[in-house]
N, C-alpha and C positions, 0 to 999 in steps of 0.2 A: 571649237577644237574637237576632234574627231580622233579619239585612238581607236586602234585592232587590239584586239586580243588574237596572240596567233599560238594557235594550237598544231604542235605537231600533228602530221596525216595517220602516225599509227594508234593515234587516242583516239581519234576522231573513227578509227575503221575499229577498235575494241570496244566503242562508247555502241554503235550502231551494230555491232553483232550481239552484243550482250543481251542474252534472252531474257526474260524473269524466269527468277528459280522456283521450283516448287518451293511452299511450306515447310520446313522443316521435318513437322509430324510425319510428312508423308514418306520423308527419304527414307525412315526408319523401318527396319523389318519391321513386320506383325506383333511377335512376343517382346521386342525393345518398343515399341510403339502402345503397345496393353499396359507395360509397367509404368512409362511416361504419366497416360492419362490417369493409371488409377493413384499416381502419385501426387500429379492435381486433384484428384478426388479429395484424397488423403488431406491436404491443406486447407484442402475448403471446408471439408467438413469440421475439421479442427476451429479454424476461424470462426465455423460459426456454433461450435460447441461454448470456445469460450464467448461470446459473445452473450448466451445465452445465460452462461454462468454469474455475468456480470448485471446483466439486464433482474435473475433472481435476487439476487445481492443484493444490488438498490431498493428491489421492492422491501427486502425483509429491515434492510436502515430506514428506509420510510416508515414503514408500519411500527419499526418501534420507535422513532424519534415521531409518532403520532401519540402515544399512548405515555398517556399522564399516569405516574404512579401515584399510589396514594399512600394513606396513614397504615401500613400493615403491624402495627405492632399491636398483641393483643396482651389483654392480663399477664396469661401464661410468660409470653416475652420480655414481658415486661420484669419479671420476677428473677427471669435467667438471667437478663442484664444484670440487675441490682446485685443478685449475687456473684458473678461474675465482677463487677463495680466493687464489691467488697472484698472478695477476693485478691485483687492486683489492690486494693491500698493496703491490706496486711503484709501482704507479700515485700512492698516497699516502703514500709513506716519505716524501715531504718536508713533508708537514702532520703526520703521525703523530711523537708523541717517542718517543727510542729508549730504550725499557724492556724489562724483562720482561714478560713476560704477567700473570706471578703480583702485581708490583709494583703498587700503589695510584699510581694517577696522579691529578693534578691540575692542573688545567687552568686559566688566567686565574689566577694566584698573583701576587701582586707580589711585586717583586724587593726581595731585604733592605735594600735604602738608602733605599725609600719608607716615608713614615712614614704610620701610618693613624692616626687621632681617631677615638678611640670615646666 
């Protein structure tokens, strides 16, 4: 089975005139043609500014997700703590109940004359 494709004769005579166009760049004046390219400039460079920025970055999460910290606290710090540590439980002996350390505390308990429904 053998079809045509039948093409009108004035497509066929616009298809065979039709030249290739110039590039675009080229249609453009000189000064609308300068601003074009340096506006391409403009992107690439951009592009590859941020790339740069990014490719820095990485290196600087690498170098610190390399780098093990260690024990920094020293005497002196150690002092400022404590008292600082002493500091906030004066401050809050009157919220804090008075237990042991080691003691289970519990917090919001109702008192034994409330009755609860379970």
């Amino acid at each position: 089975m053998v079809t045509t494709f039948d093409v009108p004769p004035s497509t066929v005579i616009l298809l065979l005139a039709k030249q290739p166009a110039d590039p675009v760049l080229e249609q453009l004046d000189p000064p609308r043609r300068a601003a074009v390219i340096m506006a391409l400039l403009a992107l690439v460079l951009t592009g590859l500014l941020l790339v740069t920025i990014v490719m820095l970055g990485a290196h600087w999460v690498r170098r610190l997700a390399r780098h093990k910290p260690g024990a920094r606290r020293t005497a002196g710090t150690e002092a400022i703590a404590a008292a600082q540590n002493e500091q906030l439980r004066e401050s809050l002996r009157s919220v804090l109940p008075e237990v042991k350390t080691s003691d289970t505390v519990q917090l919001g308990r109702a008192p034994r004359d409330t009755k609860i429904d379970l």
